[in-house]
N, C-alpha and C positions, 0 to 999 in steps of 0.2 A: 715701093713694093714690087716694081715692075724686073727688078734685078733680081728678087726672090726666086726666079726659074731659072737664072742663070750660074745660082752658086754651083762650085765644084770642091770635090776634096784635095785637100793639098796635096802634093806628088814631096814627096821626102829626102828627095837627091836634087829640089827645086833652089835656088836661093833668090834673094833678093836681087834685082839690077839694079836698080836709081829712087832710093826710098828719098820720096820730094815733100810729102804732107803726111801727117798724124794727126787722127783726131779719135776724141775715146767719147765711149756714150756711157755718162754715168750711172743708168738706171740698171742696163745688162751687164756692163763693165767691160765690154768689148774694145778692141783696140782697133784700130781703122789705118791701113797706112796706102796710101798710091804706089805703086812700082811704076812711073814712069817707062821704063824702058820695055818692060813686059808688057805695057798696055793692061793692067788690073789693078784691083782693086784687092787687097788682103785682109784678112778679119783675123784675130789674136782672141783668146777669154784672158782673163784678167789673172791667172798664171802663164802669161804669156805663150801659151800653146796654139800652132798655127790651127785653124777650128775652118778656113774656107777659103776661095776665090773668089773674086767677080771677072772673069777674064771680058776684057775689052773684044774690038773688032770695029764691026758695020756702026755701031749706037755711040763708042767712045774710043778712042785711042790717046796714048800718052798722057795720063790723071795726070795733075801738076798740083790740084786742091781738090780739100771735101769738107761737108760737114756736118756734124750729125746733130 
C-alpha cells in the first residue's frame, strides 16, 4: 500500500523499454508488468488500457520480478 502515493498517470507518447515480468491480479483484473529499463512499475485493467505508474527512484530501481 505504500506505493499507493506513488502512482501517476500514464504520459501517451510513453512506451515500454525492457518488459522483464508480468503478473495479473485476478480479483481487479489488472495487469502488472516491470519496465526494467524505465525503473517502474505499469498497471493495465483488463482491456488492456494503460490505468497507471509506479515510477521507481530512491525505494527501487530496475523491477526484474513482482507479484501480486
Amino acid at each position: 500500500m505504500s506505493y499507493l502515493t506513488r502512482l501517476a498517470l500514464p504520459n501517451a507518447e510513453d512506451t515500454i523499454g525492457y518488459p522483464r515480468a508480468v503478473a495479473a491480479d485476478p480479483w481487479t483484473g489488472e495487469i502488472f508488468v516491470c519496465d526494467t529499463r524505465r525503473s517502474r512499475i505499469l498497471i493495465f485493467d483488463r482491456e488492456n488500457l494503460f490505468l497507471y505508474q509506479i515510477p521507481g527512484g530512491r525505494v527501487f530501481s530496475a523491477p526484474v520480478d513482482l507479484a501480486v
